[in-house]
Every structure is written in structure tokens, then in C-alpha cells.
PyMOL Python script that loads the backbone (N, CA, C, O; Angstrom):
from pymol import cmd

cmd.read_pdbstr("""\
ATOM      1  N   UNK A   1     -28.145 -76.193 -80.772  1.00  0.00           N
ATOM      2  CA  UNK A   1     -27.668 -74.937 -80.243  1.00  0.00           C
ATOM      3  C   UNK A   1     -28.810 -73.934 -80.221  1.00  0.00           C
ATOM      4  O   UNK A   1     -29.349 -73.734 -81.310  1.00  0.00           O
ATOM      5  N   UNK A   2     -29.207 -73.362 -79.315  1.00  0.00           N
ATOM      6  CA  UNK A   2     -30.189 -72.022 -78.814  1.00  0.00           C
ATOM      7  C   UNK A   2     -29.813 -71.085 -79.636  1.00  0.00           C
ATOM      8  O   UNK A   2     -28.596 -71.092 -79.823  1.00  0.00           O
ATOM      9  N   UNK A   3     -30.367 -70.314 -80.175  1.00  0.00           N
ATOM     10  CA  UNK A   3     -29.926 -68.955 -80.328  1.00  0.00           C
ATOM     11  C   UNK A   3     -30.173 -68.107 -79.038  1.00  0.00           C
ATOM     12  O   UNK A   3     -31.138 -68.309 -78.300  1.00  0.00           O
ATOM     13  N   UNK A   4     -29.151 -67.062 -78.803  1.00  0.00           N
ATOM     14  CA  UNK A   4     -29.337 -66.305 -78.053  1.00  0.00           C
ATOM     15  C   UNK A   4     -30.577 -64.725 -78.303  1.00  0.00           C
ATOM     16  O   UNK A   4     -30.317 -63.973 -79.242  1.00  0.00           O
ATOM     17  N   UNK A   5     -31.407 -64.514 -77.695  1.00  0.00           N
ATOM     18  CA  UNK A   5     -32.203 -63.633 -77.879  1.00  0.00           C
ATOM     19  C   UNK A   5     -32.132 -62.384 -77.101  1.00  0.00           C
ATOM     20  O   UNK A   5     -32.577 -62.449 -75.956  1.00  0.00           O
ATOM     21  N   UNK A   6     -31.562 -61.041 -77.587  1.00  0.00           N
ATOM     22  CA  UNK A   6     -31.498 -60.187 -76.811  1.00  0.00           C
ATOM     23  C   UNK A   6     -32.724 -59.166 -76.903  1.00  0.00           C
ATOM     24  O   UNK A   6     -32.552 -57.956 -76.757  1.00  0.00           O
ATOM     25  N   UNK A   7     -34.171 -59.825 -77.193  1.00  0.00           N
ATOM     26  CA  UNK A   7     -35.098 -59.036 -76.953  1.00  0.00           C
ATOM     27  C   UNK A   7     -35.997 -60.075 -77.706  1.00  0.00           C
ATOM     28  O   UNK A   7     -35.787 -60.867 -78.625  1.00  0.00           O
ATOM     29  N   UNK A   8     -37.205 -59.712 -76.855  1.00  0.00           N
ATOM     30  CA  UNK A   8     -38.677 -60.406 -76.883  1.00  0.00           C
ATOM     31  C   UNK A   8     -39.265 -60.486 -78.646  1.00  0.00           C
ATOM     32  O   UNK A   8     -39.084 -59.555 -79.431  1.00  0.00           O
ATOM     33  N   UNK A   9     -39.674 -61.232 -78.858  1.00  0.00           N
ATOM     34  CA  UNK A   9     -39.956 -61.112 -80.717  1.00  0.00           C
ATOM     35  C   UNK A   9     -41.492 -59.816 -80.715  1.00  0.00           C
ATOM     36  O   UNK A   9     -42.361 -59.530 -79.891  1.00  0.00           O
ATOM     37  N   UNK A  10     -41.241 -59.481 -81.719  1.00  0.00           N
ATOM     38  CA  UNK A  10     -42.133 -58.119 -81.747  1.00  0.00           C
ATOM     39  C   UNK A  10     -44.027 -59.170 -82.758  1.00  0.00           C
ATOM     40  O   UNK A  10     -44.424 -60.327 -82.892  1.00  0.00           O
ATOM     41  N   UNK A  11     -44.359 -58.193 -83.031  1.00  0.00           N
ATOM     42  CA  UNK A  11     -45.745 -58.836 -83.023  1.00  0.00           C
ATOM     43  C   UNK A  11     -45.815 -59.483 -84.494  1.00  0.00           C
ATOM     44  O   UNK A  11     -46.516 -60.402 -84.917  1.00  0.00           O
ATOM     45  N   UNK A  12     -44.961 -58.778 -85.054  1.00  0.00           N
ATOM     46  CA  UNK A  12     -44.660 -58.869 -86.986  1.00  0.00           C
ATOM     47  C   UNK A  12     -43.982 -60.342 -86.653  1.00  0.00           C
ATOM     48  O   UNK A  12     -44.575 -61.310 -87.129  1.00  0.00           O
ATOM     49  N   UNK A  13     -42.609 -60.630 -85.758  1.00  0.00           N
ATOM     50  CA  UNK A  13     -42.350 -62.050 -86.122  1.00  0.00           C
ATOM     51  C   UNK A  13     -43.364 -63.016 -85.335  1.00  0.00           C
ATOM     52  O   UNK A  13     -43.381 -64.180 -85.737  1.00  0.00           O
ATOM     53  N   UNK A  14     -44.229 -62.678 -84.244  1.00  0.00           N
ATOM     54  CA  UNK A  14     -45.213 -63.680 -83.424  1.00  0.00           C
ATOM     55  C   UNK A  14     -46.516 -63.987 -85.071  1.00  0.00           C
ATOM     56  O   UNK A  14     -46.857 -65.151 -85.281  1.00  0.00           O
ATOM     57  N   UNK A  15     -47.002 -62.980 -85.912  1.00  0.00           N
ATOM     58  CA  UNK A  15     -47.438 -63.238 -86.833  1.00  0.00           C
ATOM     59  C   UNK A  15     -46.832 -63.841 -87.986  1.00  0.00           C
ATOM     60  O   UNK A  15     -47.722 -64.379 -88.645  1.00  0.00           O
ATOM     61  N   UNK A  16     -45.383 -64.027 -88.666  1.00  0.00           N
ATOM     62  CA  UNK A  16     -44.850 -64.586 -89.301  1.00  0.00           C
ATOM     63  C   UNK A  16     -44.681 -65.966 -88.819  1.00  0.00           C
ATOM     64  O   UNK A  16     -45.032 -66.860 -89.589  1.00  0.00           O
ATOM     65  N   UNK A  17     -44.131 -66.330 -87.505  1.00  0.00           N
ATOM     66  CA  UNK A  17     -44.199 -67.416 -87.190  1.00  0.00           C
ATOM     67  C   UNK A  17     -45.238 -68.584 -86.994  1.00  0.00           C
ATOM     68  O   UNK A  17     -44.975 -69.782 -86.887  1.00  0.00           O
ATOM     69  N   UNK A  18     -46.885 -67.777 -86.964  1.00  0.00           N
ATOM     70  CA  UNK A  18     -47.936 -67.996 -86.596  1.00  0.00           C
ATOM     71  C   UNK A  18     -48.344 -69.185 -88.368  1.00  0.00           C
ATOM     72  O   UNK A  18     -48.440 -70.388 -88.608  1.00  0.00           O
ATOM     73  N   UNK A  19     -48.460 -67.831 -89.191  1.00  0.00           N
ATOM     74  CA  UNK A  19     -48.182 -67.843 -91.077  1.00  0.00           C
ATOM     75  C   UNK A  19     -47.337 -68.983 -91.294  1.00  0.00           C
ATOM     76  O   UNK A  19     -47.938 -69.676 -92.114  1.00  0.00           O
ATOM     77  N   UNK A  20     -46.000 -69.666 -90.912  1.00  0.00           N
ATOM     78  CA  UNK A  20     -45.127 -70.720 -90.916  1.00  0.00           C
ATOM     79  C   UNK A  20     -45.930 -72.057 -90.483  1.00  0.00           C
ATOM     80  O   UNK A  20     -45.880 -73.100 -91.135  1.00  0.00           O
ATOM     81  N   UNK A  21     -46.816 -71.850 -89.072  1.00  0.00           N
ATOM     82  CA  UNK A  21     -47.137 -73.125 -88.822  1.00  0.00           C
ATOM     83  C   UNK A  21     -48.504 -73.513 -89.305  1.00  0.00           C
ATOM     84  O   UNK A  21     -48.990 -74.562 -88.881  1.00  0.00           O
ATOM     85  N   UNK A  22     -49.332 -72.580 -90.360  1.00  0.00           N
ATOM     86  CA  UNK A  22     -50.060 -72.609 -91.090  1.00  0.00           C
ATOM     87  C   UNK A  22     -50.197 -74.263 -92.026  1.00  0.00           C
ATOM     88  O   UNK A  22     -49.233 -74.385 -92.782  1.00  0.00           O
ATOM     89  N   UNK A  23     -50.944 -75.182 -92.072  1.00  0.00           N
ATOM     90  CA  UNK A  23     -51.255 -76.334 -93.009  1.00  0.00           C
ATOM     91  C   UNK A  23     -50.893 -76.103 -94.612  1.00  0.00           C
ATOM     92  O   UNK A  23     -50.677 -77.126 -95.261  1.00  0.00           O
ATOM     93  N   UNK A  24     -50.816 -74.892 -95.255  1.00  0.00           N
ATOM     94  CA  UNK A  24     -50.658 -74.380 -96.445  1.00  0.00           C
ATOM     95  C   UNK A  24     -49.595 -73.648 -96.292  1.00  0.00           C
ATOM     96  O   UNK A  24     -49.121 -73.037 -95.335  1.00  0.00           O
ATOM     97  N   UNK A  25     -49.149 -73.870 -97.873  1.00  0.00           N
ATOM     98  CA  UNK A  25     -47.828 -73.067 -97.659  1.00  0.00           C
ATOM     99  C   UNK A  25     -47.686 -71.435 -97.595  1.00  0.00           C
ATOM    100  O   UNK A  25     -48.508 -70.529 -97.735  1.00  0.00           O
ATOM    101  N   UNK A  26     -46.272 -71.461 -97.319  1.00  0.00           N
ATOM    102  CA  UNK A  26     -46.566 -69.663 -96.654  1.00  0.00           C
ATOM    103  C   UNK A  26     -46.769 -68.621 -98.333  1.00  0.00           C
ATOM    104  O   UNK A  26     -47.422 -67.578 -98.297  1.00  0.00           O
ATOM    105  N   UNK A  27     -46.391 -68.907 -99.106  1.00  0.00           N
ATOM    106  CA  UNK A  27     -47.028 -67.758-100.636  1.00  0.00           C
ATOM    107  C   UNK A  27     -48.138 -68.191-100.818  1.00  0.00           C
ATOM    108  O   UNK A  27     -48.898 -67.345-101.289  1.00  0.00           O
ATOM    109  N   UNK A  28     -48.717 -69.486-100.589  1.00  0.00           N
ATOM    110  CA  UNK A  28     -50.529 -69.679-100.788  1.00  0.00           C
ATOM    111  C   UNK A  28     -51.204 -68.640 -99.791  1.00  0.00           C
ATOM    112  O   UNK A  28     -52.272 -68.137-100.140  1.00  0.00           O
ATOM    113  N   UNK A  29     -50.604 -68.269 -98.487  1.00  0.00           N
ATOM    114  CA  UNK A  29     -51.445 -67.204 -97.443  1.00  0.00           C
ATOM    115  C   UNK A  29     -50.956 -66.362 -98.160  1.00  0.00           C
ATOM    116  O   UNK A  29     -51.125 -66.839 -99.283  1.00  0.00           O
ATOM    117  N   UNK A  30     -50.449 -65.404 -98.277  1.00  0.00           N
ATOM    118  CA  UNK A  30     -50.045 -64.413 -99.260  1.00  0.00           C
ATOM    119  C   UNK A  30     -50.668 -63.909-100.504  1.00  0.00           C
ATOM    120  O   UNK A  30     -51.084 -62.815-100.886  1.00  0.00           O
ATOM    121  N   UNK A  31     -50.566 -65.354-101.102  1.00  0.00           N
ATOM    122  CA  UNK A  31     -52.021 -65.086-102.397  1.00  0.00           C
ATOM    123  C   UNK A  31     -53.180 -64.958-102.376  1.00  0.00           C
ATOM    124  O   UNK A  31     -53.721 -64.392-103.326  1.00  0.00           O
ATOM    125  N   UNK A  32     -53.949 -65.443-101.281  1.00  0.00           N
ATOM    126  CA  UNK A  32     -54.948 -65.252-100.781  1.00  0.00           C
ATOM    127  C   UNK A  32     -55.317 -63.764-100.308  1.00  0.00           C
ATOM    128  O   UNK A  32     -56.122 -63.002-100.844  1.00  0.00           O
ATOM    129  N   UNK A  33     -54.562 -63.552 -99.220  1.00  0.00           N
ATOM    130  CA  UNK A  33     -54.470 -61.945 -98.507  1.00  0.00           C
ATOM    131  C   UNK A  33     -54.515 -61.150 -99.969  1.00  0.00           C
ATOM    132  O   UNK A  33     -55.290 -60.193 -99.983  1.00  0.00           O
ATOM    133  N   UNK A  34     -53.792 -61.415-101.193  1.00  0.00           N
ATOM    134  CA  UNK A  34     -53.524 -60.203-102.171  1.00  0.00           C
ATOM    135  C   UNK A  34     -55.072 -60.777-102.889  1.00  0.00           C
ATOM    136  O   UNK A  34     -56.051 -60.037-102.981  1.00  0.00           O
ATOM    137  N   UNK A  35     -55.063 -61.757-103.207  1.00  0.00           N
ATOM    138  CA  UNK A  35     -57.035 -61.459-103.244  1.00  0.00           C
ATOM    139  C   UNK A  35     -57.755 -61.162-103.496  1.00  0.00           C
ATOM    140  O   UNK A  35     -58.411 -60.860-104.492  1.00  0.00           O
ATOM    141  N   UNK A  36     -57.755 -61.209-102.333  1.00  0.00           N
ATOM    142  CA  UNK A  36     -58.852 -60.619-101.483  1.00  0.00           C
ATOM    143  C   UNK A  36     -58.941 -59.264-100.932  1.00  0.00           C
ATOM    144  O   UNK A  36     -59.556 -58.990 -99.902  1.00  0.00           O
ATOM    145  N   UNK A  37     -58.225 -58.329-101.748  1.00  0.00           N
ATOM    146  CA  UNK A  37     -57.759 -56.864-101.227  1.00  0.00           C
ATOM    147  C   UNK A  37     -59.093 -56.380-101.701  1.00  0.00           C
ATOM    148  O   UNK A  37     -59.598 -57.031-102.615  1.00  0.00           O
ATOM    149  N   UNK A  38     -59.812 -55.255-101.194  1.00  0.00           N
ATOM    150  CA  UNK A  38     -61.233 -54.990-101.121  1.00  0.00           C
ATOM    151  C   UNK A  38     -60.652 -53.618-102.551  1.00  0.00           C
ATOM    152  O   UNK A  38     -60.895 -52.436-102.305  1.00  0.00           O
ATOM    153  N   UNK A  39     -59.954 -53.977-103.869  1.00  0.00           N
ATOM    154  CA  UNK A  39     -59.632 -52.984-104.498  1.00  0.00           C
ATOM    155  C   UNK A  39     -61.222 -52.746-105.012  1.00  0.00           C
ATOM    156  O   UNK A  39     -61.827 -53.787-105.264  1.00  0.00           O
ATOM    157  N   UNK A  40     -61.872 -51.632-105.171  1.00  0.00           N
ATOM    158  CA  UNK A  40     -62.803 -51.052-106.210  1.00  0.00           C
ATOM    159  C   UNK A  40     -64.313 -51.523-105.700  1.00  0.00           C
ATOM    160  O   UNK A  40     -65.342 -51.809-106.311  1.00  0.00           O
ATOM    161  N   UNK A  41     -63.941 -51.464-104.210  1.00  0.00           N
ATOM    162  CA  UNK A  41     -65.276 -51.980-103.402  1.00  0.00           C
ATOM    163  C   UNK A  41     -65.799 -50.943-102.037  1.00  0.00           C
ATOM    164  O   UNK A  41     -66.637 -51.104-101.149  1.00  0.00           O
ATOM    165  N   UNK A  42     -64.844 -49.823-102.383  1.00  0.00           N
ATOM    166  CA  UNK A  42     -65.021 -48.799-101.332  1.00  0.00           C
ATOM    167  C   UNK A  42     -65.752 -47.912-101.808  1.00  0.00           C
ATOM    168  O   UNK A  42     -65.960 -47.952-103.021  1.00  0.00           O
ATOM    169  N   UNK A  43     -66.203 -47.122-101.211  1.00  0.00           N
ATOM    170  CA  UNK A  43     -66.898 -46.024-101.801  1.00  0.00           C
ATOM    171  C   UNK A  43     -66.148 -44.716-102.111  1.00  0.00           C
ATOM    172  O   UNK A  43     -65.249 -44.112-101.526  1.00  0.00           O
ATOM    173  N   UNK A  44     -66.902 -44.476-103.343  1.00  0.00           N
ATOM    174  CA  UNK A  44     -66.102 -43.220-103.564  1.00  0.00           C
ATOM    175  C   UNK A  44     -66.586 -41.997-102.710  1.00  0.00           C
ATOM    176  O   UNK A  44     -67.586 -42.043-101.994  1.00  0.00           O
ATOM    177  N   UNK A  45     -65.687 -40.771-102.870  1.00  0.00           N
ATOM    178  CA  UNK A  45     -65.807 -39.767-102.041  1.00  0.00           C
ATOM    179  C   UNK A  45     -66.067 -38.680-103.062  1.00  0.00           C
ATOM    180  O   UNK A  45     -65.209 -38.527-103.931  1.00  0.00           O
ATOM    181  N   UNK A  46     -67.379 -37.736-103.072  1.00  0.00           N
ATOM    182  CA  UNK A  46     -67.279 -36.370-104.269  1.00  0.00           C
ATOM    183  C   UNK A  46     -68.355 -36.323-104.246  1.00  0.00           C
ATOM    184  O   UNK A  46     -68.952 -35.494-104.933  1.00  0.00           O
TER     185      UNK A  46
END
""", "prot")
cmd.dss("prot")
cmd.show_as("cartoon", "prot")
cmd.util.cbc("prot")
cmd.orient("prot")
């Protein structure tokens, strides 16, 4: 059975779905992205 779609998927589910067909599982991309967050690598401002 189709689901019916009453509007085009927005860019958040074309990227979630993208993340799904990923070789690794989807909280291993996740753990990665958190990371790799650039915390305490910016420059300060003063």
C-alpha cells in the first residue's frame, strides 16, 4: 500500500532519509556529528 502524500518532503526528511540509507547505523552518524562539534576551538571575542 502507497502512502498518500499531500506535499513534497521538505529538505530535513530528504536529509533524514539520506542518514537511513547510510552503511552505519543511524546513532553512529549522530555520534560522530556530536564529536566533532568544534566546542572550545573558536575564537574568543574581548
Amino acid at each position: 500500500m502507497k502512502k498518500d502524500v499531500l506535499y513534497p518532503p521538505s529538505w530535513v526528511d530528504r536529509l533524514l532519509d539520506w542518514i537511513d540509507r547510510l552503511p552505519v547505523p543511524t546513532w553512529a552518524f549522530f555520534l560522530i556529528l556530536f564529536l566533532f562539534q568544534p566546542w572550545g576551538r573558536t575564537p574568543s571575542v574581548g
